[in-house]
KELUMLUM-878658 format. One record per atom (N, C-alpha, C): residue in three letters; x, y, z. Coordinates in pm, whole numbers, padded with zeros to 5 digits, always signed. Layout:
<pts>
alaXYZ ...
</pts>
This chain:
<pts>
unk+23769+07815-03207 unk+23659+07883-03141 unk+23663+07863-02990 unk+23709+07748-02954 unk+23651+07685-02764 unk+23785+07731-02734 unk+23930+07804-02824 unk+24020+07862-02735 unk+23980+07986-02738 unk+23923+08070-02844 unk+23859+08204-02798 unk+23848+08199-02697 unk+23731+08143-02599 unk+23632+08133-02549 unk+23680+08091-02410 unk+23752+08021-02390 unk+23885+07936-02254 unk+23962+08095-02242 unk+24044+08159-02303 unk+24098+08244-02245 unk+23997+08412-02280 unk+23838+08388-02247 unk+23805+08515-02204 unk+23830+08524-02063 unk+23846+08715-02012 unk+23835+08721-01912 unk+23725+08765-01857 unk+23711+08765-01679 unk+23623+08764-01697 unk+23519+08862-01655 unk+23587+08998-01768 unk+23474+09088-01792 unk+23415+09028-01913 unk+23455+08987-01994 unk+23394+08941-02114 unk+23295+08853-02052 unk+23317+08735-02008 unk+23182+08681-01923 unk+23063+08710-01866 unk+23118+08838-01770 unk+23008+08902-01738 unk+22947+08999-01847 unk+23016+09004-01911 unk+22952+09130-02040 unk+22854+09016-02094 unk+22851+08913-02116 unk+22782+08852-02191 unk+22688+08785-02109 unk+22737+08740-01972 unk+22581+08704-01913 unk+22496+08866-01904 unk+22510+08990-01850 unk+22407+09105-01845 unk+22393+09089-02019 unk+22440+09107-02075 unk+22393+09158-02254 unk+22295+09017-02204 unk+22297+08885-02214 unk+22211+08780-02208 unk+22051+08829-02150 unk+22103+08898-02019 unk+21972+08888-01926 unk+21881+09013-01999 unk+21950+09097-02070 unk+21915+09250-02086 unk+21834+09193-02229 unk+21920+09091-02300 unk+21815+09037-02439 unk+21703+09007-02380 unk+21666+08931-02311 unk+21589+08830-02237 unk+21459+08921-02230 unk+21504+09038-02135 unk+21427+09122-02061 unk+21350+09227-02176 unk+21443+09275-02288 unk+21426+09369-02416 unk+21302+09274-02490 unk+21305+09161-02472 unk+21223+09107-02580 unk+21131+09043-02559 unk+21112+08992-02444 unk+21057+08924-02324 unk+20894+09018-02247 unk+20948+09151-02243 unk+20865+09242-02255 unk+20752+09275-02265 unk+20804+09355-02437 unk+20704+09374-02513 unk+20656+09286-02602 unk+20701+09159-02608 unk+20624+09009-02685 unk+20524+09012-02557 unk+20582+09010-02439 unk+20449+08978-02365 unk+20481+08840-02320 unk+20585+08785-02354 unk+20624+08650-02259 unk+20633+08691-02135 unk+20667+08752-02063 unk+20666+08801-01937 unk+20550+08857-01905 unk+20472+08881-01847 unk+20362+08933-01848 unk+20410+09102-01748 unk+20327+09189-01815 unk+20341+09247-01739 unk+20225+09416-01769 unk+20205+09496-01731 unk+20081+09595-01735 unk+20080+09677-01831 unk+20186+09690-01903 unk+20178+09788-02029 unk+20173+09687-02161 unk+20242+09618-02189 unk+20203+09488-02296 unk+20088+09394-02281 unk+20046+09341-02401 unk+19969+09211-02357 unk+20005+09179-02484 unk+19898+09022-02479 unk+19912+08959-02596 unk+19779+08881-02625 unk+19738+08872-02765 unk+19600+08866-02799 unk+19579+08716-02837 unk+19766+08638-02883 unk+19698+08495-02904 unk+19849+08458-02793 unk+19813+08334-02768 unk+19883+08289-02593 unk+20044+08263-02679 unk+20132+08257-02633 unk+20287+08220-02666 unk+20265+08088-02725 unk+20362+08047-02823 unk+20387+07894-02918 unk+20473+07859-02766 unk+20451+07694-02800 unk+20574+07632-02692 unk+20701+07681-02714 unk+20727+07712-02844 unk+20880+07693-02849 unk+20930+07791-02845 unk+20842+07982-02816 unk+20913+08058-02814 unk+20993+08081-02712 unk+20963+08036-02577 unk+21087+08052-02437 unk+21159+08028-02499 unk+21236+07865-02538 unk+21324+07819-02612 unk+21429+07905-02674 unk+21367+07926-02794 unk+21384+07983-02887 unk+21444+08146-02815 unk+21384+08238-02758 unk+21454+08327-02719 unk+21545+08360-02632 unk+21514+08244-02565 unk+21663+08175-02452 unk+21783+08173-02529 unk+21790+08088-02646 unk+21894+08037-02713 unk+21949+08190-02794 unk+21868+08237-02850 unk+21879+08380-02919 unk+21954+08458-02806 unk+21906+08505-02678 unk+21959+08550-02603 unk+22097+08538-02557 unk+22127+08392-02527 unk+22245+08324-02488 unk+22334+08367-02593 unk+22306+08365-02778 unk+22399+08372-02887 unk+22428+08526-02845 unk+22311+08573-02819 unk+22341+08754-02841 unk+22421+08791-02775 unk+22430+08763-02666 unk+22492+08818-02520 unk+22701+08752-02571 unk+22672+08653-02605 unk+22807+08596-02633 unk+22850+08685-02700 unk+22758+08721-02867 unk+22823+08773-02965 unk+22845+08976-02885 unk+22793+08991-02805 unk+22855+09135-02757 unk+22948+09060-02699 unk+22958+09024-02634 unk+23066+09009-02563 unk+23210+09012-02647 unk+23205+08967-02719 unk+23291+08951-02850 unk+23335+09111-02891 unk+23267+09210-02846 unk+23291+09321-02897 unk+23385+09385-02783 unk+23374+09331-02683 unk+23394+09349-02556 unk+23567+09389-02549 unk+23608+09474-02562 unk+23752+09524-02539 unk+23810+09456-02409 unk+23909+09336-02468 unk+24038+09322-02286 unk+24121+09439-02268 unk+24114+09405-02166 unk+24238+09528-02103 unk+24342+09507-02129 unk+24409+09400-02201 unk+24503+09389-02202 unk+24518+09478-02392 unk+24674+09516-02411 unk+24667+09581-02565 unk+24616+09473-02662 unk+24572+09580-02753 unk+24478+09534-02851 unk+24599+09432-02928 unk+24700+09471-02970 unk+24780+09416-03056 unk+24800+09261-02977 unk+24870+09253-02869 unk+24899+09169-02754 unk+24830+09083-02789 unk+24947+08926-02805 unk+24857+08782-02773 unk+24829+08809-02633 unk+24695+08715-02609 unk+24680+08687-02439 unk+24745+08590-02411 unk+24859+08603-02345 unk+24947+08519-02280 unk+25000+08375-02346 unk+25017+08457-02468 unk+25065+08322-02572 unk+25000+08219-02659 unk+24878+08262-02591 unk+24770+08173-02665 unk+24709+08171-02788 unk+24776+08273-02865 unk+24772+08302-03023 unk+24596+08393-03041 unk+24587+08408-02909 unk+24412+08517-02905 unk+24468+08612-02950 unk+24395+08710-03033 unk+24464+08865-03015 unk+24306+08891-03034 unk+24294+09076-02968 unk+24169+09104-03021 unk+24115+09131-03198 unk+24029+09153-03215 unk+23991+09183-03347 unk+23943+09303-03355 unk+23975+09335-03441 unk+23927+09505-03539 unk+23824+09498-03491 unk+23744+09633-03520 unk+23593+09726-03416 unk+23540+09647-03549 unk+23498+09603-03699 unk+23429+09569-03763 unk+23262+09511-03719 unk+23208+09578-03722 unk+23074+09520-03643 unk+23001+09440-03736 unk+22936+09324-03707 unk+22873+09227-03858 unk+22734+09274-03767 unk+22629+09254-03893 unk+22519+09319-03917 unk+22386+09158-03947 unk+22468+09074-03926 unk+22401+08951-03902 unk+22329+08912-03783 unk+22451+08974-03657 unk+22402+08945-03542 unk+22276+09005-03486 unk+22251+09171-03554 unk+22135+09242-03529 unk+21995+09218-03608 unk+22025+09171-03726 unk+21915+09090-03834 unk+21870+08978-03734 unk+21981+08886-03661 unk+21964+08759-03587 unk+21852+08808-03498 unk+21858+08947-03434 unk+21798+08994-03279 unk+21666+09039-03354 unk+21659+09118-03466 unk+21536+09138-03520 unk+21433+09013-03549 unk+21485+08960-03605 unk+21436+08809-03631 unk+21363+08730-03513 unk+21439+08717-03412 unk+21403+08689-03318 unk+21238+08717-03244 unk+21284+08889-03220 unk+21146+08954-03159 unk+21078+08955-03264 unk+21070+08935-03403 unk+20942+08909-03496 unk+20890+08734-03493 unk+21014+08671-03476 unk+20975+08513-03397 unk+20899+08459-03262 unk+20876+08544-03196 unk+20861+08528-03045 unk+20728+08614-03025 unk+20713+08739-03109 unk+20587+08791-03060 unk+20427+08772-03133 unk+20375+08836-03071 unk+20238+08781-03056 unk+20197+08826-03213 unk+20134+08771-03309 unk+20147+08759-03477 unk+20057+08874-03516 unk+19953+08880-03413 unk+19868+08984-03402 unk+19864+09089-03361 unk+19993+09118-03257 unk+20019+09259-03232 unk+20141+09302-03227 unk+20187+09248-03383 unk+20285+09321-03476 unk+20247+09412-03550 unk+20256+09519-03539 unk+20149+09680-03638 unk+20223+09632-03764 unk+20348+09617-03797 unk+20405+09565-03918 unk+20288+09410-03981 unk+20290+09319-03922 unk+20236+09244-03986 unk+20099+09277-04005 unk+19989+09295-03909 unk+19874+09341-03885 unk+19815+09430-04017 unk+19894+09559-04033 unk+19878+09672-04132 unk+19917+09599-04266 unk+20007+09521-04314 unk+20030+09463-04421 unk+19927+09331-04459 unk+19895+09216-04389 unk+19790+09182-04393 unk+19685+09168-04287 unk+19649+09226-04232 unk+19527+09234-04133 unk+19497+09134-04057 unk+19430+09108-03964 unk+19399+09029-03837 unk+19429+08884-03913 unk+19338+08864-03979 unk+19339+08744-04088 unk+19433+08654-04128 unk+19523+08758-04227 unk+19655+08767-04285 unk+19733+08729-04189 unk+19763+08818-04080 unk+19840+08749-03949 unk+19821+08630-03953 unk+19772+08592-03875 unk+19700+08471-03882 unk+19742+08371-03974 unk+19720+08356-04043 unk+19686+08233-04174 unk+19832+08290-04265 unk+19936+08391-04214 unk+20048+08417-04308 unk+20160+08438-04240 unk+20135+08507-04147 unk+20252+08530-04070 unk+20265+08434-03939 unk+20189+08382-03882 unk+20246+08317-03739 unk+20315+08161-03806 unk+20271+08125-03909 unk+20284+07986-03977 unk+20432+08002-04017 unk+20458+08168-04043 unk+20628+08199-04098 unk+20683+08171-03962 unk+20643+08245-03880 unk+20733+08245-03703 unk+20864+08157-03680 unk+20810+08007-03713 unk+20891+07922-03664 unk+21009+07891-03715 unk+21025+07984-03869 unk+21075+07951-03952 unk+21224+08091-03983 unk+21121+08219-03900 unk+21224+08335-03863 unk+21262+08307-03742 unk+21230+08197-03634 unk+21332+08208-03521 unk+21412+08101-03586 unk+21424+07960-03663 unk+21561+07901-03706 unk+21663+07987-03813 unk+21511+08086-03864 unk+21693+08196-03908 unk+21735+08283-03816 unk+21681+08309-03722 unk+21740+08422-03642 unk+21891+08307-03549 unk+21789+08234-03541 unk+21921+08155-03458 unk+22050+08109-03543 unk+22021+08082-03654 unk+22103+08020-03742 unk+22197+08159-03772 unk+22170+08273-03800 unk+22242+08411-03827 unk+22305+08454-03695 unk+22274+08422-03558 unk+22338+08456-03439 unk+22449+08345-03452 unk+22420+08227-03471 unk+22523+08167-03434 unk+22626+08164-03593 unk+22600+08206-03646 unk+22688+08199-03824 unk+22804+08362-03722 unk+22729+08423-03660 unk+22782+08538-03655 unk+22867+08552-03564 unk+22833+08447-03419 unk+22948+08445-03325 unk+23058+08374-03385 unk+23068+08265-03445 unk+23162+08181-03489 unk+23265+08252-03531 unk+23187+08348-03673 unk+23297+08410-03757 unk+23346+08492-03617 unk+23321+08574-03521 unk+23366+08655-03477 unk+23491+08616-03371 unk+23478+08486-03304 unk+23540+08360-03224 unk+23635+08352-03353 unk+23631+08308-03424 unk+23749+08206-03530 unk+23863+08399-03542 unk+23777+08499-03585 unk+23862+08610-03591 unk+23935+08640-03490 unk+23930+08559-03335 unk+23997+08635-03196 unk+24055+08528-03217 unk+24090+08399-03288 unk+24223+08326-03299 unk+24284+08385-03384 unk+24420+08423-03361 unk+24544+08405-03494 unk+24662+08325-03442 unk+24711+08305-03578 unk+24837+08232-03565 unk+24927+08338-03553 unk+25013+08315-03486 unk+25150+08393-03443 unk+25245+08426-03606 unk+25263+08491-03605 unk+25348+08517-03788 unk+25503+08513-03740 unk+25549+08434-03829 unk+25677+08362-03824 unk+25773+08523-03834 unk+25867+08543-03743 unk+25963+08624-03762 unk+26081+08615-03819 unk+26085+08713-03866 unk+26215+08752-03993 unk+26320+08714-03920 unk+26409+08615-03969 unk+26569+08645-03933 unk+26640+08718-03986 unk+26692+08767-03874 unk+26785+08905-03880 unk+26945+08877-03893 unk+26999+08913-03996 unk+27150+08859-04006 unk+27219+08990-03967 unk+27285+09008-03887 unk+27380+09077-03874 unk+27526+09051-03924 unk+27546+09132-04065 unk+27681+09133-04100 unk+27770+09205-04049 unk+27896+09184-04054 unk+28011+09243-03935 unk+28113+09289-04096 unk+28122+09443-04048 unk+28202+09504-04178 unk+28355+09431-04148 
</pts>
């Protein structure tokens, strides 16, 4: 995984700090951690959601990055280092991870999903008590998801055929 990660370049870096700041900002928002004139929020932020969507953010931004095409050919080790890129396969963990998240982080009461299913109340006394429990899966599914995607940009080099040339 930490040689994935040693020979990105560094567009991949920057792909993953903006994807980082752009999570941050996407979710940051409309939870209403940020304050700002079109959102609000009706009960104040848990301590641990900064945290918590920091770390979410940081996984997210990595795991695009991961999607992130080098310039160099797809087939191509990077410079010997047994990296090659990986197939377009997109995992569907990492976006469950990001959903998870903004249902972890926002305000319990002005989720129309939770709200409409059990009401002010229900929120309350059912869903904010879950919160803490969908941001260690959201985090736990971001990071299950970069790994696999890191361990897939290592391969081992495949042993080549010897070639005998017989002489008629």
């Amino acid at each position: 995984m930490m040689t994935a990660l040693r020979v990105w370049s560094r567009r991949r870096w920057l792909s993953a700090l903006a994807a980082t700041i752009a999570t941050v900002l996407v979710m940051a928002i409309p939870a209403a951690l940020i304050p700002n004139p079109v959102f609000g929020r009706e009960i104040a932020p848990t301590p641990w959601a900064w945290p918590v969507l920091l770390v979410s953010a940081a996984l997210s931004g990595l795991l695009f990055a991961t999607y992130v095409r080098e310039l160099a050919p797809a087939s191509a080790d990077v410079e010997g280092t047994g990296v090659a890129s990986r197939g377009s396969s997109v995992d569907r963990r990492g976006a469950l991870g990001a959903l998870l998240t903004f249902f972890a982080v926002g305000c319990p009461v002005c989720n129309k999903l939770a709200l409409l299913a059990l009401g002010y109340s229900g929120a309350l006394q059912w869903f904010a008590p879950l919160q803490p429990w969908l941001a260690a899966a959201a985090i736990a599914l971001l990071a299950w998801s970069l790994i696999r995607r890191l361990q897939g940009q290592v391969a081992c080099p495949a042993p080549q055929p010897k070639t005998h040339v017989s002489m008629p």
